[in-house]
N, CA, C and O atoms as a GROMACS GRO file, in nm:
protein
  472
    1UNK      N    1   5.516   4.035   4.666
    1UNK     CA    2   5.393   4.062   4.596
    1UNK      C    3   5.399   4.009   4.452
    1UNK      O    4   5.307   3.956   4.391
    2UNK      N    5   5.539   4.038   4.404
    2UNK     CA    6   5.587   3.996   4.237
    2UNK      C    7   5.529   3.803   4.249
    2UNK      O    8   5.458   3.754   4.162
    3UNK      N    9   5.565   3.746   4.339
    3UNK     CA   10   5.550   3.606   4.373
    3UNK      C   11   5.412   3.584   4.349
    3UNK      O   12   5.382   3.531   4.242
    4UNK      N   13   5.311   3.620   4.439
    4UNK     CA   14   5.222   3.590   4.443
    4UNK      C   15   5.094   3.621   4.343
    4UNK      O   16   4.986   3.566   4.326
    5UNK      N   17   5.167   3.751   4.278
    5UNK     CA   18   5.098   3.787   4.133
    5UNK      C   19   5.111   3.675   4.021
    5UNK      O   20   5.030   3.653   3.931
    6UNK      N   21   5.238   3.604   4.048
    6UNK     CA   22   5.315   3.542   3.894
    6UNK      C   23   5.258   3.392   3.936
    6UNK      O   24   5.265   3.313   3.841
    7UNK      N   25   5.200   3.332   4.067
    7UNK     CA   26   5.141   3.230   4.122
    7UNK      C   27   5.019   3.180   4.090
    7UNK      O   28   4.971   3.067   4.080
    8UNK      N   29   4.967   3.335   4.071
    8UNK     CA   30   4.827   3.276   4.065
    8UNK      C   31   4.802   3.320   3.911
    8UNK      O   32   4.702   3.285   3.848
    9UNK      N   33   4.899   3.397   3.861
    9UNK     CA   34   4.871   3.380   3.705
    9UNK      C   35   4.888   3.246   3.639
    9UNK      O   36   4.834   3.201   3.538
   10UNK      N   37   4.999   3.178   3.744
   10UNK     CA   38   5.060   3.050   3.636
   10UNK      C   39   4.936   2.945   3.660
   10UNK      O   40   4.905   2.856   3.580
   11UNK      N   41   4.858   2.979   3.816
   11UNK     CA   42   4.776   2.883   3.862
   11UNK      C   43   4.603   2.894   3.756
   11UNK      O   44   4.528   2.798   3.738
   12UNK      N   45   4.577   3.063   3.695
   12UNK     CA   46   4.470   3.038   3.612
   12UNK      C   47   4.512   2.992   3.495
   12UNK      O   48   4.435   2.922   3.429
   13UNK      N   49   4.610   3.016   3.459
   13UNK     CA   50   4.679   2.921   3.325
   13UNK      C   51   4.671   2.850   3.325
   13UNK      O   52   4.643   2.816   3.210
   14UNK      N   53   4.677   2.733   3.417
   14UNK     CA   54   4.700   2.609   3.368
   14UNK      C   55   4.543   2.544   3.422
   14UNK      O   56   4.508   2.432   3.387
   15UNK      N   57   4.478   2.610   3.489
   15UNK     CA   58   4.259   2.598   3.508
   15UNK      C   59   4.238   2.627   3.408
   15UNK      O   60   4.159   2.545   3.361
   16UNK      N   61   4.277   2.750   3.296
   16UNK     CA   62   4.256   2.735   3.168
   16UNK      C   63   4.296   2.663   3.078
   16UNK      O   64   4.215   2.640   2.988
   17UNK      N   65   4.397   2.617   3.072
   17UNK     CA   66   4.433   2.537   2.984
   17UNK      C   67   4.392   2.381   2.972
   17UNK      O   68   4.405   2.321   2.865
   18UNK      N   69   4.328   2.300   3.125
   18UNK     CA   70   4.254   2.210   3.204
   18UNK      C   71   4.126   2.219   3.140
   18UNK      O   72   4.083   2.131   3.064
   19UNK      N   73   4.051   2.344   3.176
   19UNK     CA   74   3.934   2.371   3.097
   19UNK      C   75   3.945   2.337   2.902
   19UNK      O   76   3.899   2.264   2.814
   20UNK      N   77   4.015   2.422   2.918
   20UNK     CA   78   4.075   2.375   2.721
   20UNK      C   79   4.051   2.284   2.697
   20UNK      O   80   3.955   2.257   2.625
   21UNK      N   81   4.121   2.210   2.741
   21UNK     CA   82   4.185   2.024   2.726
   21UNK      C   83   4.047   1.939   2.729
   21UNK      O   84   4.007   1.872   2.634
   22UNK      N   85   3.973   1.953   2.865
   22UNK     CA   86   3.818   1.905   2.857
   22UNK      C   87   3.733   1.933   2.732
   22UNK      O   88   3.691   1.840   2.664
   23UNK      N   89   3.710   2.055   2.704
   23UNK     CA   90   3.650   2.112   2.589
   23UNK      C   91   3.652   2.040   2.455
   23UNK      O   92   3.563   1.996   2.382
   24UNK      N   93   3.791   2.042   2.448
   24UNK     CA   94   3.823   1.973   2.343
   24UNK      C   95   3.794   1.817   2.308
   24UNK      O   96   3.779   1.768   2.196
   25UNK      N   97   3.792   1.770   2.404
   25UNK     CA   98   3.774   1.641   2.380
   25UNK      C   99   3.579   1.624   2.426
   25UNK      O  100   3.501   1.552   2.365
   26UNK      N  101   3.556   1.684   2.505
   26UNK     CA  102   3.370   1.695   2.476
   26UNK      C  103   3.305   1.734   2.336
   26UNK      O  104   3.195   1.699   2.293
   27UNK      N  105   3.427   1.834   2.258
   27UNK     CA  106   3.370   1.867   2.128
   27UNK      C  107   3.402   1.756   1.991
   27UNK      O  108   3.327   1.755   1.894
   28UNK      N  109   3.550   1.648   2.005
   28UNK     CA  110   3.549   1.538   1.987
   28UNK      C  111   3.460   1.462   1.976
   28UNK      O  112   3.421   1.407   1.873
   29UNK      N  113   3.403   1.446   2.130
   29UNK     CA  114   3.310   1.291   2.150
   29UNK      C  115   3.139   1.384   2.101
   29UNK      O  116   3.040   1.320   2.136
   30UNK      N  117   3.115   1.494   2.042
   30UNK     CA  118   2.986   1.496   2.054
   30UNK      C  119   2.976   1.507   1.848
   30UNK      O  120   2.879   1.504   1.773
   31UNK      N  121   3.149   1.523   1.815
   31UNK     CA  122   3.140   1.517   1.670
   31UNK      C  123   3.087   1.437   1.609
   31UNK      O  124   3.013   1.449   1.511
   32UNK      N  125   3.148   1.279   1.703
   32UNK     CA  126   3.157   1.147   1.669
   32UNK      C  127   3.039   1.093   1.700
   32UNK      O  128   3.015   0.992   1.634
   33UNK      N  129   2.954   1.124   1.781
   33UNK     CA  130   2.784   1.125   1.813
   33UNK      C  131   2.733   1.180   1.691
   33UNK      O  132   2.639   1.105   1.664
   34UNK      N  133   2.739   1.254   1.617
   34UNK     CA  134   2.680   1.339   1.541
   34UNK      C  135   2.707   1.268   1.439
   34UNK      O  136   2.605   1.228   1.383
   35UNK      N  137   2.819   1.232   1.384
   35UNK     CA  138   2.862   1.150   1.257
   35UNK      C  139   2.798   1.049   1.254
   35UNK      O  140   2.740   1.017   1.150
   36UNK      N  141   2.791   0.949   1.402
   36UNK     CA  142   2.745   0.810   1.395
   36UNK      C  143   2.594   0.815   1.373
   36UNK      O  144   2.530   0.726   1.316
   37UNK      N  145   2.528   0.957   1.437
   37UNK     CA  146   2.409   0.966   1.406
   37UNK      C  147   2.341   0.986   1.260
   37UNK      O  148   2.226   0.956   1.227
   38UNK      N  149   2.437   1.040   1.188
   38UNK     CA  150   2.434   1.083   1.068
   38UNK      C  151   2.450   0.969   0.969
   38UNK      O  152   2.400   0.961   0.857
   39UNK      N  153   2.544   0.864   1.045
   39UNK     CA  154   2.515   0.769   0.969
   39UNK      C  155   2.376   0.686   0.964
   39UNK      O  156   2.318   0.667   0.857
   40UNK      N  157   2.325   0.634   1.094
   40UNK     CA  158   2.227   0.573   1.118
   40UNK      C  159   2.094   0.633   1.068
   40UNK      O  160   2.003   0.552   1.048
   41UNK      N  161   2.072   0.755   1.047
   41UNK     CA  162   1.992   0.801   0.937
   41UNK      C  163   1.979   0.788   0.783
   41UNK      O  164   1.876   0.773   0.718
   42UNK      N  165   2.112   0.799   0.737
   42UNK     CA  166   2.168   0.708   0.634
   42UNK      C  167   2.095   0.597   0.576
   42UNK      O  168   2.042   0.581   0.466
   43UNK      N  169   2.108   0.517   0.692
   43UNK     CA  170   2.097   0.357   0.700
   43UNK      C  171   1.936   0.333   0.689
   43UNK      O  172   1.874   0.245   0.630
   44UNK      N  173   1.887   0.448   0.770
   44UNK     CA  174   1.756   0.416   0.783
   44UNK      C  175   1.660   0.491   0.700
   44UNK      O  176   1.538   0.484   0.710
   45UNK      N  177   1.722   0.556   0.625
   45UNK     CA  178   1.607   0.655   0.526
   45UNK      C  179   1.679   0.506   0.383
   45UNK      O  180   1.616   0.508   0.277
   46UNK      N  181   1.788   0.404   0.392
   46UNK     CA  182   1.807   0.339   0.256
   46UNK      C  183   1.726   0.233   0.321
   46UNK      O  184   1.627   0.243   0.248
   47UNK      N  185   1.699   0.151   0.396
   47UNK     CA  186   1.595   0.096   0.454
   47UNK      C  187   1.470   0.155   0.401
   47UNK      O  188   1.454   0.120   0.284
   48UNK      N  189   1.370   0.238   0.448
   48UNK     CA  190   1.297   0.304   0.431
   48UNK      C  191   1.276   0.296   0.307
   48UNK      O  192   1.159   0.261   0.293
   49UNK      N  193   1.362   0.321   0.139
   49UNK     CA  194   1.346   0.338   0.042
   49UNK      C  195   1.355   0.232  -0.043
   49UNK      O  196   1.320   0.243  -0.161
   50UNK      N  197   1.422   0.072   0.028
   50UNK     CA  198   1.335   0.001   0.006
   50UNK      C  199   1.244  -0.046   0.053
   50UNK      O  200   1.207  -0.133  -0.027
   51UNK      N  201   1.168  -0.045   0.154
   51UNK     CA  202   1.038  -0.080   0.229
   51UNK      C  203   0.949  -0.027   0.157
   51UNK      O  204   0.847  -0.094   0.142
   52UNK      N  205   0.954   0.125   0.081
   52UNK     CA  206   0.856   0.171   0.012
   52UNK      C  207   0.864   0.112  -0.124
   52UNK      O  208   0.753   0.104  -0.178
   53UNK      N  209   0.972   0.064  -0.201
   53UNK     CA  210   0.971  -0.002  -0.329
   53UNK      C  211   0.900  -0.143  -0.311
   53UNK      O  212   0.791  -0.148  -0.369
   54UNK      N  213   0.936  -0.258  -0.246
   54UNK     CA  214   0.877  -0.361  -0.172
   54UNK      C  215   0.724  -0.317  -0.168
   54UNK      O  216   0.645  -0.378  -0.240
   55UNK      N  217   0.685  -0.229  -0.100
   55UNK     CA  218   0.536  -0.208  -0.062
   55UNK      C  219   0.445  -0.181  -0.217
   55UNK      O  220   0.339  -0.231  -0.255
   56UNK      N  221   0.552  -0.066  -0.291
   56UNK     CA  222   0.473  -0.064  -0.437
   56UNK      C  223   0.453  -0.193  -0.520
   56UNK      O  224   0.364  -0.233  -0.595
   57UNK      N  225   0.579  -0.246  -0.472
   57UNK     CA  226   0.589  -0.340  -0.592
   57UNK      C  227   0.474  -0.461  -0.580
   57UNK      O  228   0.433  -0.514  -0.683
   58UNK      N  229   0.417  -0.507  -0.431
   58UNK     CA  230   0.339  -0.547  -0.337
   58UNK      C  231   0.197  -0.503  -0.382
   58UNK      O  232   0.111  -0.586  -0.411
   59UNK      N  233   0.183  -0.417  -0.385
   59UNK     CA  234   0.054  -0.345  -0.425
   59UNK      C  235   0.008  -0.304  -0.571
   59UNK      O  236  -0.072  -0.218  -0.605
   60UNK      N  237   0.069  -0.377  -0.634
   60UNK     CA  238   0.045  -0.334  -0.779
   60UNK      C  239  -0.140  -0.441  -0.796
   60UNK      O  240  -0.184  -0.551  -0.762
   61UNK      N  241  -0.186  -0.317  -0.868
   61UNK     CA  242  -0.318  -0.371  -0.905
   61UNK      C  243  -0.292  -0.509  -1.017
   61UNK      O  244  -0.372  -0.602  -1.010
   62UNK      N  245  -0.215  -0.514  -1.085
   62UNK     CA  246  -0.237  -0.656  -1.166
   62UNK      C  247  -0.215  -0.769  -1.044
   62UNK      O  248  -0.311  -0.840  -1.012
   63UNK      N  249  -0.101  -0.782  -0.984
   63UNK     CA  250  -0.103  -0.890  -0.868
   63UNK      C  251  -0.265  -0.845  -0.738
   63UNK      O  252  -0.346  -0.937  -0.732
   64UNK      N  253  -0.284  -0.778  -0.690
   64UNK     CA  254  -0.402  -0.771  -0.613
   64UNK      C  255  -0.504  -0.822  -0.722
   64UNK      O  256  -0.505  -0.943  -0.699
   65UNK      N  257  -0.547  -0.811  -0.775
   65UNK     CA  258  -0.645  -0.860  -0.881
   65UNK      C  259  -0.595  -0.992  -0.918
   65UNK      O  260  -0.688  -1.068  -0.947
   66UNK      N  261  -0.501  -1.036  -0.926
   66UNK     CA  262  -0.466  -1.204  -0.945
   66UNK      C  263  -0.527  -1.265  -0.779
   66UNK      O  264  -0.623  -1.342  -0.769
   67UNK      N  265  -0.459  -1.218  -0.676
   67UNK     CA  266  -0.490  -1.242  -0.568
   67UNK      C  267  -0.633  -1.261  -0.522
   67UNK      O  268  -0.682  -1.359  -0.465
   68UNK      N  269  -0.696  -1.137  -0.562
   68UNK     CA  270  -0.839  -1.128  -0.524
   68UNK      C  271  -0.933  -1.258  -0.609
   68UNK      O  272  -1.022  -1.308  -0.541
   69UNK      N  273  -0.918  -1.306  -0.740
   69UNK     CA  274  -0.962  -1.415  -0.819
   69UNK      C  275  -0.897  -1.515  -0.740
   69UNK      O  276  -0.988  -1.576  -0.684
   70UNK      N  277  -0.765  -1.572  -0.701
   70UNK     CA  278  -0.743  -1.670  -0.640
   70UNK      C  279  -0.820  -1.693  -0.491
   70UNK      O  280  -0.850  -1.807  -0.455
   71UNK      N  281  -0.842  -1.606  -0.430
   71UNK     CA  282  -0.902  -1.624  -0.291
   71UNK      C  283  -1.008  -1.640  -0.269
   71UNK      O  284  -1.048  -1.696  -0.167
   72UNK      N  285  -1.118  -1.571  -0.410
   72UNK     CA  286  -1.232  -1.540  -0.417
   72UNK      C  287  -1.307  -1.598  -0.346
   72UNK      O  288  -1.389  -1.532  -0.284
   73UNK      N  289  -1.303  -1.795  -0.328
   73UNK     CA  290  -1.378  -1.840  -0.212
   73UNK      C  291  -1.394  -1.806  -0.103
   73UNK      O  292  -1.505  -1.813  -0.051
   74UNK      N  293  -1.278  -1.757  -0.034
   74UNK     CA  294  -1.265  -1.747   0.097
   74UNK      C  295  -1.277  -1.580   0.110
   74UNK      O  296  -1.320  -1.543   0.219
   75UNK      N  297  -1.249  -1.493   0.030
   75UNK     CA  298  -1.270  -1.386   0.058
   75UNK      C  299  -1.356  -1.291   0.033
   75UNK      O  300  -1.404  -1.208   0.110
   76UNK      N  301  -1.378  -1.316  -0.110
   76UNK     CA  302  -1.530  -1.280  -0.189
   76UNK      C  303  -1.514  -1.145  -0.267
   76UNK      O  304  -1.606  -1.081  -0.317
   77UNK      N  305  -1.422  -1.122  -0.268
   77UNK     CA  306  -1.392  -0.969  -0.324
   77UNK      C  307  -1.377  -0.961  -0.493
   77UNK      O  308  -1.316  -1.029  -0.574
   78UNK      N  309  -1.468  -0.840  -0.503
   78UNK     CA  310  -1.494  -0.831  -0.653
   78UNK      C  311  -1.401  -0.718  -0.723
   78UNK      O  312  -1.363  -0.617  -0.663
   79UNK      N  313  -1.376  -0.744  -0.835
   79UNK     CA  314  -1.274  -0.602  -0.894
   79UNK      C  315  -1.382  -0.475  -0.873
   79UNK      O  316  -1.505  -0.478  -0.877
   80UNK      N  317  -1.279  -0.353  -0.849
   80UNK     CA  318  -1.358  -0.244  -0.826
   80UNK      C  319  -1.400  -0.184  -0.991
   80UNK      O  320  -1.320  -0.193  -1.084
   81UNK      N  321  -1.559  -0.112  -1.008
   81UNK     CA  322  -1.589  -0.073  -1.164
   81UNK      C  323  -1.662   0.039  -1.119
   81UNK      O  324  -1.757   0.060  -1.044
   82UNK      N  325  -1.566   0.122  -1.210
   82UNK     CA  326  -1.665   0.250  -1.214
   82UNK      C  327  -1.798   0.308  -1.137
   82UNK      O  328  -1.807   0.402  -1.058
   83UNK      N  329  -1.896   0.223  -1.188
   83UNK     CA  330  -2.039   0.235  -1.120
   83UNK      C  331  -2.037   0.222  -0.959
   83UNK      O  332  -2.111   0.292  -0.888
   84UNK      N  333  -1.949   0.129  -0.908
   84UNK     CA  334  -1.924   0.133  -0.773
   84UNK      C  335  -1.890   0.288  -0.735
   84UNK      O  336  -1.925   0.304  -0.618
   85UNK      N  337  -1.859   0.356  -0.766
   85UNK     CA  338  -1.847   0.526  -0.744
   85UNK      C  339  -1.945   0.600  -0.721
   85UNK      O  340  -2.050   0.567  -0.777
   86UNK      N  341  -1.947   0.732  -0.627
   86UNK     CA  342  -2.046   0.819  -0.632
   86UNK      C  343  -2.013   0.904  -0.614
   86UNK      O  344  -1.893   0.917  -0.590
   87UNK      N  345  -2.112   1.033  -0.617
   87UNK     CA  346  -2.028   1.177  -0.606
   87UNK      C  347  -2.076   1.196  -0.461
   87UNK      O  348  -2.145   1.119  -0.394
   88UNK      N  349  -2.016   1.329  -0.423
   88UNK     CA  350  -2.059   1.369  -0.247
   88UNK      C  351  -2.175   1.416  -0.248
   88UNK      O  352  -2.232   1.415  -0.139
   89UNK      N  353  -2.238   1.463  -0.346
   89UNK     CA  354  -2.354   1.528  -0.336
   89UNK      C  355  -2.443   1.397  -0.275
   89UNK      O  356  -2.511   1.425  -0.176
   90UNK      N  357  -2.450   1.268  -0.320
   90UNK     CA  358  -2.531   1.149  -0.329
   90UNK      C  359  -2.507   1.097  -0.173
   90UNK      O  360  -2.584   1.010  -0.130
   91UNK      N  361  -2.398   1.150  -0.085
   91UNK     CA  362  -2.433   1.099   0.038
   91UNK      C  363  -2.486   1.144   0.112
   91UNK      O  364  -2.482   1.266   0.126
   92UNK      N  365  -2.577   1.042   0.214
   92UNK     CA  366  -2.638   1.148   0.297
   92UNK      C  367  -2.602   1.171   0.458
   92UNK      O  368  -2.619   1.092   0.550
   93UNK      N  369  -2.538   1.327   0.461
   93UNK     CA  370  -2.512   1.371   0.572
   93UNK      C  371  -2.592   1.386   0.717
   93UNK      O  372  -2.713   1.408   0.707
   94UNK      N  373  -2.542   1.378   0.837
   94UNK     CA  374  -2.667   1.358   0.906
   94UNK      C  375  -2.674   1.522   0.960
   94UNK      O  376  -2.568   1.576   0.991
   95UNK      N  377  -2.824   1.611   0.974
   95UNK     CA  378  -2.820   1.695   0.992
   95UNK      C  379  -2.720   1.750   1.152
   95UNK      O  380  -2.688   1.666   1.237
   96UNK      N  381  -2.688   1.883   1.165
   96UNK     CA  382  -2.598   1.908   1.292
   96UNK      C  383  -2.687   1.915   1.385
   96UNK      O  384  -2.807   1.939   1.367
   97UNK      N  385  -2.645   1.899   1.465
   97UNK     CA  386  -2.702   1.878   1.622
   97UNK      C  387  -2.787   2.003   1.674
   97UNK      O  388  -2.724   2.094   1.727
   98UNK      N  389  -2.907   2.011   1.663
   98UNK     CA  390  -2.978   2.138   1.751
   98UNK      C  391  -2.901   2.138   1.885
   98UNK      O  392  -2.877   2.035   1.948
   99UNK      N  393  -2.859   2.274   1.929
   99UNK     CA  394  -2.832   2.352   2.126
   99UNK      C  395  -2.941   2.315   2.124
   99UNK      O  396  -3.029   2.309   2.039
  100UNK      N  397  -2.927   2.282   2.259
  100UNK     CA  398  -3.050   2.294   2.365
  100UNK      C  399  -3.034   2.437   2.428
  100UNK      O  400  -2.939   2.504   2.469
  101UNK      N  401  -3.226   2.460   2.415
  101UNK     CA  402  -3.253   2.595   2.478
  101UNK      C  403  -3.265   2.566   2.622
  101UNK      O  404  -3.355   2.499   2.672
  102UNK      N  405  -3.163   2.623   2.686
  102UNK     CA  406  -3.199   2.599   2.835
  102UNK      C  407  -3.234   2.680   2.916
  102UNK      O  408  -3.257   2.652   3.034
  103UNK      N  409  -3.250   2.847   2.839
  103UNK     CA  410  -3.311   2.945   2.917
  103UNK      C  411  -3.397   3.053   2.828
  103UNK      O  412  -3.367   3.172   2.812
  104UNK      N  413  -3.524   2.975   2.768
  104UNK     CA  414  -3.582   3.080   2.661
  104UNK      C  415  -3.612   3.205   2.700
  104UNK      O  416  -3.604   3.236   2.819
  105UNK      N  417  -3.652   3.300   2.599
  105UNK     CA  418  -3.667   3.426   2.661
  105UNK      C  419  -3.788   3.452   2.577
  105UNK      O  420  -3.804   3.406   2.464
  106UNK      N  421  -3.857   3.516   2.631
  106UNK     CA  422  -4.019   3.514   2.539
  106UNK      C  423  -3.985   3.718   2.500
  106UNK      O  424  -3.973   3.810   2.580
  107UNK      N  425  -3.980   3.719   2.368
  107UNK     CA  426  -3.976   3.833   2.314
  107UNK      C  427  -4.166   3.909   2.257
  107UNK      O  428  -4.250   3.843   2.195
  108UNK      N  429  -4.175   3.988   2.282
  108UNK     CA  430  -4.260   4.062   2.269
  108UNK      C  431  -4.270   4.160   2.132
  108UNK      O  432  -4.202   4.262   2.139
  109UNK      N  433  -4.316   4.148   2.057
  109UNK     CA  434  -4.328   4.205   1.950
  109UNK      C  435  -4.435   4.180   1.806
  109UNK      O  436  -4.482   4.066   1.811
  110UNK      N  437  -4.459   4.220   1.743
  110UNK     CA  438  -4.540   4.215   1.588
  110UNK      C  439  -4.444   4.097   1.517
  110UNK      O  440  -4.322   4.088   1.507
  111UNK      N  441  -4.551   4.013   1.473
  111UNK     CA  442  -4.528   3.856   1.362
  111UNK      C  443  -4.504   3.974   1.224
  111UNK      O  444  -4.571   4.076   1.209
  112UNK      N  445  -4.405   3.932   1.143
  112UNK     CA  446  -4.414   3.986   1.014
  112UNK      C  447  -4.518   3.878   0.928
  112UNK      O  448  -4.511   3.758   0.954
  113UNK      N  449  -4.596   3.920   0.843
  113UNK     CA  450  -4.668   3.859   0.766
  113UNK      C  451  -4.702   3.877   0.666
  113UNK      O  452  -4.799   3.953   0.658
  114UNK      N  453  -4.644   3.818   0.530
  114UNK     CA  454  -4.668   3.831   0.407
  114UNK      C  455  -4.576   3.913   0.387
  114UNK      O  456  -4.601   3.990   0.294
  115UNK      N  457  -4.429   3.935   0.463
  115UNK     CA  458  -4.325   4.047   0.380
  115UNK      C  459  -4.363   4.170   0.428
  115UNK      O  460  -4.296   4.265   0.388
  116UNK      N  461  -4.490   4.202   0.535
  116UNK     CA  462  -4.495   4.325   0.641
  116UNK      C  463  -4.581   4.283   0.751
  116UNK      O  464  -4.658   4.187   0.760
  117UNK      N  465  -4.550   4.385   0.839
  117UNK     CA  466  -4.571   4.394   0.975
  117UNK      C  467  -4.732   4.464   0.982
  117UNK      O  468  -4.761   4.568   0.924
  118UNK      N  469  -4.814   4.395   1.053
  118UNK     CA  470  -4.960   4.431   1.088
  118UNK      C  471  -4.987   4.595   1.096
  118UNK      O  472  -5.098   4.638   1.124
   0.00000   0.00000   0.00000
């Protein structure tokens, strides 16, 4: 019985220690995923930060305004001035959409008139 107790202890020992061994090296390879990922974010947010410097530097109103006078034939675009502006009040919204009544109901009652009732 001593045998077969000390058998299958040595036999989960070493399924545990099997298990271990796997573990360890899955927690390895998912470090090294994580790092490499960590880098490539890196890479791509310093990318990113110049794409956005490039784009400002691209968009600066003194060069668009050189641009817009050089093209002017072909494109026709005028510098933007003030007066070109308006407030929201000055646009006009289109009123909202009336429901359709699709099942009126005819109510019965006294018209108020003049602020009282007949």
């Amino acid at each position: 019985m001593k045998t077969l107790f000390y058998l299958t202890s040595a036999l989960v020992v070493m399924g545990l220690a099997f298990w271990a061994y796997q573990e360890n090296y899955r927690t390895q390879a998912a470090l090294k995923e994580s790092a490499a990922l960590k880098r490539e974010i890196g890479t791509l947010r310093e990318t990113l930060a110049v794409l956005e410097a490039e784009w400002a530097y691209l968009n600066r109103p003194g060069r668009l305004a050189e641009l817009a006078e050089i093209n002017f034939d072909s494109l026709g675009l005028l510098p933007l001035r003030p007066e070109q502006f308006g407030s929201v009040e000055q646009v006009a919204f289109p009123p909202p959409p009336m429901l359709p009544v699709t099942m009126p109901i005819e109510v019965a009652g006294h018209l108020k008139v003049g602020g009282q009732f007949p």
